[in-house]
N, C-alpha and C positions, 0 to 999 in steps of 0.2 A: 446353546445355553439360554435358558428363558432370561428374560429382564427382569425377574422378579425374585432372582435370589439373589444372594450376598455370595459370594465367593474371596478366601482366601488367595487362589491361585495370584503371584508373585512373577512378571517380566523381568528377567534382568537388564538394569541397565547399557552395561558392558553390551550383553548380545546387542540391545539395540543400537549400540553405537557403531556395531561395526558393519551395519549395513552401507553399503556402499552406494546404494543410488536410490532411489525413491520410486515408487508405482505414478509418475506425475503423468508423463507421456499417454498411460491408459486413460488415468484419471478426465485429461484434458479432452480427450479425443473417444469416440464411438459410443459415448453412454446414450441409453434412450431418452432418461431422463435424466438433468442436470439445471441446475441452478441459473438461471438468466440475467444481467442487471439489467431492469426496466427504465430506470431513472437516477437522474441527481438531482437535489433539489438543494441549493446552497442554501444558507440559513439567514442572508442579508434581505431574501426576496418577502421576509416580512418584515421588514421595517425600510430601507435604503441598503442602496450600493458601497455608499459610504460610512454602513454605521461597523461596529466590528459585535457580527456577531456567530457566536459558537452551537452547535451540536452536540453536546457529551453522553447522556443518556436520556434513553426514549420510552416510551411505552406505547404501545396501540391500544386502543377506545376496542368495549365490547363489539362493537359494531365488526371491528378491523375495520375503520372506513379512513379513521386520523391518529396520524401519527402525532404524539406530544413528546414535546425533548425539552431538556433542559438548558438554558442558553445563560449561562455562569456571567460572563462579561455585561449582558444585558440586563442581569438580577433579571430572568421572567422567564415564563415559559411560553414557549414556540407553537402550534399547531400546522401542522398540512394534510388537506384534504386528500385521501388516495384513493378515495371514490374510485379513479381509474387510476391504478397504481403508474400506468405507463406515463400517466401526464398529472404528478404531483400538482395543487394548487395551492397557494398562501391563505392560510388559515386564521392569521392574525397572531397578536400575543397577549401575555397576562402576567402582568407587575406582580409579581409577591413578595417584594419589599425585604429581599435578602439576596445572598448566592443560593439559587435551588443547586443541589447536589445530587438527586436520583427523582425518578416520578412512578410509580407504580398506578395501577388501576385496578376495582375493583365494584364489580358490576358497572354501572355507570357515574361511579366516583373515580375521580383523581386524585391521590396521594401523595403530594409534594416532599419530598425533605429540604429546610431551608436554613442555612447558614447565617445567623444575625451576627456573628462576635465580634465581641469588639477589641478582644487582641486573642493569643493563642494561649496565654495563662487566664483568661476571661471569656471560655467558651459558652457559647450561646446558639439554640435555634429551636424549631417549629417546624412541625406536620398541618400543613394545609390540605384539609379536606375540601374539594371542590366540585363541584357538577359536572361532569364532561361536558352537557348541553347546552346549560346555561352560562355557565363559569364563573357561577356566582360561589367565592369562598363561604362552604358551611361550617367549618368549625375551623379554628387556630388554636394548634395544642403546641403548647410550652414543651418541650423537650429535653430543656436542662441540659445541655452541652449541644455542642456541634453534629449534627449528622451528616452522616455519609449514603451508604445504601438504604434505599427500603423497598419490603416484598413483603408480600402477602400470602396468606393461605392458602391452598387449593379450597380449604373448607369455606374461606371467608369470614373464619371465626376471628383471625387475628392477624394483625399487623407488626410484622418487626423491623426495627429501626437500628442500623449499627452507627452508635453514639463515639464517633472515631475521636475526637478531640485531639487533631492532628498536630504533632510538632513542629516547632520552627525549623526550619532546614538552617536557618542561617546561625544557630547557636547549638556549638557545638558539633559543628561538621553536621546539625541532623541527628545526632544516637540519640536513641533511649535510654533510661528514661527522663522523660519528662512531662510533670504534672500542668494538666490535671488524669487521671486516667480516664478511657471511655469505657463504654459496657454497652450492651444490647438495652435496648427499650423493647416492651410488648403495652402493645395498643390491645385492648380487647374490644372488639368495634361493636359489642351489645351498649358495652358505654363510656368506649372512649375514654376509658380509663387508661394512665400513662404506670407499669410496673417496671422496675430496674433489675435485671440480673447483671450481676459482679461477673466481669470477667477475668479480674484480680488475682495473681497466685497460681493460675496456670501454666504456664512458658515458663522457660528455663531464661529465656529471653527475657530482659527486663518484665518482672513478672509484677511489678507495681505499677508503670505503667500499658496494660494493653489498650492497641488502637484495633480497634476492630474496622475491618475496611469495607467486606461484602456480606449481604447474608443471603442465605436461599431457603424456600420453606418446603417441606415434602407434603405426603399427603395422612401424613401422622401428626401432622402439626408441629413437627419438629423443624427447627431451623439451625444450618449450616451455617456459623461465622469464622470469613479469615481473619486472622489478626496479624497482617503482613509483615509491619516489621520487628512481630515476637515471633515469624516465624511458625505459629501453629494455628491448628485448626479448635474450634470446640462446637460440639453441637447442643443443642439449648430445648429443652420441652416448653412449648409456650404455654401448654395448659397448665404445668403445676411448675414454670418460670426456675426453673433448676438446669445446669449443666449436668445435662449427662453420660456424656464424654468430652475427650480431650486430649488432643497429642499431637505434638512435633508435627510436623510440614517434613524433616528430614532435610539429608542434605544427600548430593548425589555427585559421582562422576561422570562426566560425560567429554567423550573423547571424538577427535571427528568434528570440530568446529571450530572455526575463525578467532582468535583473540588478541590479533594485532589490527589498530588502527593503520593501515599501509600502504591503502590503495592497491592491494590485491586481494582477492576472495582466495583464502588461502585456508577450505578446512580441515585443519591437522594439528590445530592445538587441543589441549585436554582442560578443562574449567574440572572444580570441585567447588560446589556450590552451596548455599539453600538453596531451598526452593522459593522462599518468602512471597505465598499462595497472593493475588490478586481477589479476581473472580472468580464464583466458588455458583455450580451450578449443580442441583440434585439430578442424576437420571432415574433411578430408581428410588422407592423409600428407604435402599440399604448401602445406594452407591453414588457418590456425587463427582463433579469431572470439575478442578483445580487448574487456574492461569496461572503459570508461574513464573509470576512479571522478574520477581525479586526490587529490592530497594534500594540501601545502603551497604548490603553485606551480601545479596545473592542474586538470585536468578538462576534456573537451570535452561532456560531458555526453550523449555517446551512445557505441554501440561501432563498431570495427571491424573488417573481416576483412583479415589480413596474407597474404602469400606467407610462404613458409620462407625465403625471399632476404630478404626484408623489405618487398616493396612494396606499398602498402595499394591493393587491388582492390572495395573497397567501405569507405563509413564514412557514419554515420548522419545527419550534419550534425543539423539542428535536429529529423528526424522523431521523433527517440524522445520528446524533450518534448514536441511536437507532440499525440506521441498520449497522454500523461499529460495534457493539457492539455484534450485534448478528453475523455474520462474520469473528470474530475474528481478527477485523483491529482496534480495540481501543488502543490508543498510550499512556497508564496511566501517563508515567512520563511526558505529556503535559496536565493533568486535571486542575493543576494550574494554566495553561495560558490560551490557546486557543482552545483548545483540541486538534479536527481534522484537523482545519484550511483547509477549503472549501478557495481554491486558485484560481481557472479560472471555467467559464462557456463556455459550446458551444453551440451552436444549428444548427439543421438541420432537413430537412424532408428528409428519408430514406425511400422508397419506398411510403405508404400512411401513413406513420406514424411522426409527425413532434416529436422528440426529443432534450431533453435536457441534457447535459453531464457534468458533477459537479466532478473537480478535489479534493482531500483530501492532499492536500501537508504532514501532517503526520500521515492519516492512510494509503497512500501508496495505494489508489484507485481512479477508477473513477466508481460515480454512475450514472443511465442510468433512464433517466426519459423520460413516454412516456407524451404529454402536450396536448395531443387531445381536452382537457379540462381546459386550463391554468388556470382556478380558483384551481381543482385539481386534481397537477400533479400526474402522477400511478409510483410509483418507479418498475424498471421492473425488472433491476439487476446488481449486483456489478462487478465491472472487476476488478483484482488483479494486481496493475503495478507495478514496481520498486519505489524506492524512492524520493521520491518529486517530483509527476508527475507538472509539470507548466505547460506545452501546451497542448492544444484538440482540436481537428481539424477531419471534417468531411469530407469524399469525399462519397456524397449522387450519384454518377453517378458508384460507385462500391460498395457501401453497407459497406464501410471502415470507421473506427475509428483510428485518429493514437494521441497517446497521449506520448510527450515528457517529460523526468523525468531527474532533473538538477542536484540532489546528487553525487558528485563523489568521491570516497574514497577506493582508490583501496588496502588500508593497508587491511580493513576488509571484501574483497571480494564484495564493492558495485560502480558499475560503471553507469556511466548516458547513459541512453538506448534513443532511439525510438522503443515505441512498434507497432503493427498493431492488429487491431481486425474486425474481419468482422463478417456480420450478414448471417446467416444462419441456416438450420434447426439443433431440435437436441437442448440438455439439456447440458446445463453445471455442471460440477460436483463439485459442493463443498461443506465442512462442513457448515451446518448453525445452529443457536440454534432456538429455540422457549421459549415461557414462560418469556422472558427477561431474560435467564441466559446469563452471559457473561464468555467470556473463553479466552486462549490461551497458548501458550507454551504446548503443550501436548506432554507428553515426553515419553508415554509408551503409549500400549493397551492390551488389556484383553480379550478374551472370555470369555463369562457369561452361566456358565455350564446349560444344560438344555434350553438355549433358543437359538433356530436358526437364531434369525434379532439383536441380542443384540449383544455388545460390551461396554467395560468401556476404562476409557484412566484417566490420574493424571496430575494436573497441577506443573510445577516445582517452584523453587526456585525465576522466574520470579515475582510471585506472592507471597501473604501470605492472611491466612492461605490457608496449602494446601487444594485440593477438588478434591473429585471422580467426574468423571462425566459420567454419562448414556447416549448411543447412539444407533441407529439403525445403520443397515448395508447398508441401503441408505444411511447416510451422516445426518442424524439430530440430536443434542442432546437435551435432551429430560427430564435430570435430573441432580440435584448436592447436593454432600453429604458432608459438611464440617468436616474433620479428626479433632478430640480434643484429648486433654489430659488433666486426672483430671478434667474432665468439660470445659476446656477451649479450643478454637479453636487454633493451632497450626499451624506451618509451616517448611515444610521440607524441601530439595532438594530430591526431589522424581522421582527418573529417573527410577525403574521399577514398575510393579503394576501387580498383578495375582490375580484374582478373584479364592475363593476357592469353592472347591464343596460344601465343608460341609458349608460352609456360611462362608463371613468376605472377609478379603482383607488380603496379603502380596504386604507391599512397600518395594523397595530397596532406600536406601538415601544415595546421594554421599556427600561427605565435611563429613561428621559425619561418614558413612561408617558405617549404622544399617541396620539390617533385622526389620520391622518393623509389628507385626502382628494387625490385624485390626480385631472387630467385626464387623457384618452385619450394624452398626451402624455408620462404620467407628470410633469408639474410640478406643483407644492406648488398646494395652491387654500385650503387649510384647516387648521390643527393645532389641533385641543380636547384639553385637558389631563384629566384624570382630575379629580374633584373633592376639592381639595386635604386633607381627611381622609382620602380610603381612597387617596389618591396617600403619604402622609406614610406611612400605614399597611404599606405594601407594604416586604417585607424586599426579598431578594437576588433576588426570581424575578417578577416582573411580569406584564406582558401578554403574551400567548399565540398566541392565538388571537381571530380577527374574522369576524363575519358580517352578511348587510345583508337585510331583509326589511322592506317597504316602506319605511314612513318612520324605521323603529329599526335602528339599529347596532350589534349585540352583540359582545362581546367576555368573552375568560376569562383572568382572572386565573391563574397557573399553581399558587402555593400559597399556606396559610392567611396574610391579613394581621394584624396586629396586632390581637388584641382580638378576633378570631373566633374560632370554637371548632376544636380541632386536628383535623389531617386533613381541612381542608373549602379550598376552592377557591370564588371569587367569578366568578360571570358576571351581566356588566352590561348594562344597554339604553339606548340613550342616544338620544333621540327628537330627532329633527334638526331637528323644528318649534316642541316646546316649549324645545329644550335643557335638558333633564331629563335626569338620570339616577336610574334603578332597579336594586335588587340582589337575586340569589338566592345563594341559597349551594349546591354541590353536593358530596357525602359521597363523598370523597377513601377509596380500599383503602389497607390497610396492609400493607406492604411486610416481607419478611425482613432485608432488611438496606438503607440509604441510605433517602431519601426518592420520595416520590408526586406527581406534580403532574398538572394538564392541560398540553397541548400543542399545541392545535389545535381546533378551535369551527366546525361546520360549519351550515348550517341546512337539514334534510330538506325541513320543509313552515315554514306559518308557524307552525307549534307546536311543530314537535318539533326538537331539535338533536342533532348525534353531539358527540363528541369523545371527541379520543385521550387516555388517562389513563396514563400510564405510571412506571416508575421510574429513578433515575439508574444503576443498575447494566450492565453490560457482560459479553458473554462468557456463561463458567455459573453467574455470579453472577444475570443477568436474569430476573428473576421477573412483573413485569407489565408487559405491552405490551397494551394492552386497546381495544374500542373502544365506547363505552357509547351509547346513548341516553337522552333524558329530554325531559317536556314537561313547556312552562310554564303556569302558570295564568292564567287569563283575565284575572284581576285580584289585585293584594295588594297589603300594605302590610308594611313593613318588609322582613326579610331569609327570607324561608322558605326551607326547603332542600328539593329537589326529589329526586324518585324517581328511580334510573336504572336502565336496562334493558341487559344485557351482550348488545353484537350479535356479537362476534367479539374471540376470545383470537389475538393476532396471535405470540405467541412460537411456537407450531408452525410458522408459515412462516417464520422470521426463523430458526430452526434449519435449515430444511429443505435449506437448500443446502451445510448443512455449515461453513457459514463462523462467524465470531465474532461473536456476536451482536451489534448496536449497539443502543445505549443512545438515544439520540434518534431516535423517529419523532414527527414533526414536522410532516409536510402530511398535510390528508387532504381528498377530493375528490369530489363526485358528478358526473363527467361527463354531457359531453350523451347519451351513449349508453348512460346509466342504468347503468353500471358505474361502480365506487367504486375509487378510487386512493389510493395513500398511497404516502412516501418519508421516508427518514431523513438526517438532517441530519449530514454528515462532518466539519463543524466545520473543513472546507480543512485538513485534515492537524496542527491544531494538538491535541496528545496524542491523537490518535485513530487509527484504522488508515486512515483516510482515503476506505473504501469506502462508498458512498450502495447504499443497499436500494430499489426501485421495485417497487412493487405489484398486480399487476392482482388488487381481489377481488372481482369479479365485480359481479353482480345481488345486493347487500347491504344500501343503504337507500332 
């Protein structure tokens, strides 16, 4: 079907709810061409470490050479150089003397929308016209309420501005209505002239007040505005400032996803929603592709693509969670809201391929759809960004994606980035699931004796009950075995996990501080406690890591217990014939800033063991991600502390993809095929960006 006609034809949602698994596995894996992250560029690195500063929406300069974002907290806006996309540079900033709210560009103008008000019944702000080069403001246009998005023409004839004059959340739970209302602005840039269309009387939704949230402009000069929490869409002729259309956003069913907070990914409940449209992006001049975040009353938790009539010709049903879910980007403790919360669209055609870019404000990604065929979009594959990506923006003349992410929270290592991503040959590597199993938090891994592509890995405390899960050495999991006791499914804090020869599992579980033996069944056979001195002894960080060599169980303590000497770490032996245990002690680095522990306890031969020794820092704070060796002695008494040998500094790959570094790697593995694995623990979205690191490093112990 060309891209240039309009079509009726209508998806049901039901069919697409009852898809059962997602094309993610392709998506990930063998494409020629696919989407790369080249960089992160946190948003502090122009101005300090310690100032707090945000990301929310971006634009690129004619050039494509700098990206500009809007930095809300810091009233200004941001620039970074991306000259060489792979090595963003600090560009400086620019006061505009309000909250900017959107930036568009247009030739080599910038476009600011800026927020003055001075309460929410007292709406106020300004379109700053500015130079990209010089950055000297040319013109300050009064606005007359609050703005929100702004975009421009394809023609260049005209600028529209959606005048949201947003509500108080804090009176009256948030409903509408409440005055003042907003309406579209049209700038006509021969002279800057400010014209108001009423978007009044529309919505069945408090139709006195609409807030209009996004707008998008075709190449008719028509613009697309959502009016999120009315609910509806309307589209606007800038040339002769009239609506001329308008309707419903709709409401929909979708069955096949998540809606209890539970600490299980459990998708089998049914939502009946709005859709309450977010960001609202044209593909064609007849068809445009709708985020449907929802607000106070909706969400359908994926998007869709409208006609300019209004008739929805495509819409995601349960796929777009579907594929967060198999990814590892499902945000559980938002099953009761919104879920994923689909935040902005974009679109662009990227060499012969026209795309569309679907931000997840809380699974902390963007998904990448090819639309060749806008009745059905092909989801191609998931990009992994920092925390509440809000802007996406395309620069189709360099093959670039840059997507801005507005969370900033520098207590727990999360700061508001610009990321880049370019399209190029070559597979991207990450875990995905099949079969609809969902996952995350994976806190150990396992070789699986006897087989050369296999691995296992344990979900932590993030979740309940816990669950083995099966994986290849490509990156797909493949299987999940839910731990019981006494028949009933169970949950640990399960931070090691060793697959036995003779069959079954050993978990380690920190907080409780059990050696945990498991049948091939995964069912409870055994729990031995830690012996109640260096159990009592253990602060905040426990057991670690577990290994099993003949008849002794080792396991690593992750940092110094009570009464041991600082910066040292305990690995234990616990002999399963005497029921004994023995102690060494291992010489913990010292860190720039946070602390040091172990993570993970592998066993090379019967003498020697790895483990991962790392710190709690994040990002370009991460200073040790290591991975040591050391052997034990034949015989001792007491506590001796043992030598260890550095086999590999793992923070050069954990940069290498450009992404944020994570702070928890957490399994590490010697497959059957004598290469060595290791993965980082995402903690299932809870304060983390949510993205799992997998490892292939080769022939290394």
């Amino acid at each position: 079907m060309s891209l240039r006609r309009s079509t009726s034809a209508v998806v049901s949602v039901v069919a697409l709810a009852a898809v059962g698994s997602v094309p993610a596995a392709a998506a990930a894996h063998g494409r020629a061409d696919s989407f790369h992250r080249l960089a992160t560029f946190p948003a502090y690195l122009n101005s300090s470490v310690d100032d707090t500063a945000a990301a929310e929406i971006s634009t690129v300069t004619e050039d494509g050479r700098t990206v500009v974002y809007t930095d809300s907290p810091g009233k200004r806006l941001g620039f970074v150089d991306i000259t060489d996309p792979a090595r963003p540079a600090a560009a400086g900033t620019l006061a505009v003397g309000g909250e900017p709210t959107s930036v568009a560009h247009l030739g080599r103008l910038l476009l600011a929308g800026v927020n003055t008000r001075a309460s929410f019944t007292d709406p106020s702000g300004k379109l700053l016209v500015i130079d990209s080069v010089t950055r000297k403001v040319l013109r300050d246009i009064d606005l007359g309420g609050q703005p929100d998005s702004v975009a421009v023409a394809p023609s260049g004839r005209y600028v529209a501005v959606a005048i949201e004059n947003e509500r108080d959340e804090d009176v009256n739970d948030g409903a509408v209505p409440q005055a003042p209302a907003g309406w579209l602005a049209v700038i006509d840039t021969r002279s800057w002239k400010v014209s108001r269309v009423s978007l009044s009387g529309l919505s069945d939704v408090a139709p006195t007040d609409p807030e209009p949230e996004y707008v998008s402009v075709n190449s008719r000069d028509e613009a697309v505005v959502s009016l999120q929490e009315n609910n509806h869409l309307a589209v606007v002729s800038l040339r002769s400032k009239t609506v001329i259309s308008d309707f419903s956003a709709g409401s929909v069913k979708v069955s096949g996803v998540d809606t209890l907070d539970d600490d299980q990914i459990s998708p089998t409940g049914t939502i009946t929603a709005k859709r309450e449209p977010d960001g609202v992006a044209w593909i064609t001049d007849d068809l445009f592709a709708a985020a449907n975040e929802g607000d106070y009353e909706g969400g359908s938790r994926g998007w869709s693509i409208f006609s300019r009539s209004g008739k929805v010709v495509w819409d995601a049903g349960n796929t777009l969670e579907r594929i967060a879910v198999a990814h590892g980007h499902y945000p559980d403790k938002r099953s009761d809201a919104k879920g994923i919360e689909p935040e902005n669209v974009a679109f662009a055609r990227i060499g012969k391929v026209p795309y569309v870019f679907v931000n997840s404000e809380r699974g902390n990604f963007t998904a990448v759809y090819d639309v060749s065929n806008p009745v059905k979009p092909r989801f191609q594959q998931l990009l992994p960004t920092t925390n509440g990506p809000e802007g996406v923006v395309a620069v189709p003349s360099r093959g670039l994606v840059v997507v801005s992410s507005e969370e900033e929270d520098a207590s727990i290592g999360i700061r508001g980035t610009v990321q880049v991503f370019g399209l190029g040959a070559g597979s991207p590597s990450q875990l995905v699931s099949k079969k609809g199993i969902p996952w995350g938090a994976l806190s150990a891994l396992s070789a699986v004796p006897g087989r050369r592509d296999r691995l296992a890995s344990v979900t932590d405390a993030v979740y309940t009950p816990t669950r083995i899960l099966g994986l290849s050495t490509g990156g797909v999991i493949d299987s999940a075995l839910t731990v019981t006791k006494d028949g009933a499914p169970v949950g640990y804090d399960a931070e090691g996990l060793v697959v036995r020869k003779q069959g079954g599992y050993w978990l380690a579980v920190e907080g409780s501080e059990l050696l945990v033996r498991l049948n091939a069944r995964a069912e409870v056979q055994e729990e031995i406690p830690l012996p109640a001195d260096v159990a009592a002894a253990i602060t905040s960080n426990g057991l670690e890591g577990i290994a099993e060599v003949g008849t002794s169980v080792w396991v690593a303590v992750q940092r110094a217990i009570k009464g041991d000497p600082a910066n040292t770490a305990r690995i234990g032996r616990y002999d399963t014939v005497t029921k004994t245990w023995s102690w060494l002690l291992y010489p913990l680095d010292t860190a720039p800033a946070g602390w040091v522990g172990l993570s993970e306890l592998v066993a090379v031969d019967a003498n020697t063991f790895a483990v991962i020794e790392r710190d709690n820092q994040r990002g370009p704070l991460a200073a040790i991600k290591k991975i040591y060796t050391f052997d034990v002695p034949a015989t001792w008494t007491g506590t001796p502390t043992v030598r260890k040998k550095l086999v590999k500094d793992l923070l050069p790959l954990l940069k290498a993809d450009g992404g944020w570094v994570q702070d928890k790697v957490e399994g590490l593995a010697i497959a059957g095929d004598g290469r060595t694995y290791a993965v980082t623990d995402n903690d299932g979205l809870d304060d983390a960006t949510g993205e799992t690191v997998f490892l292939n490093l080769g022939r290394l112990l």
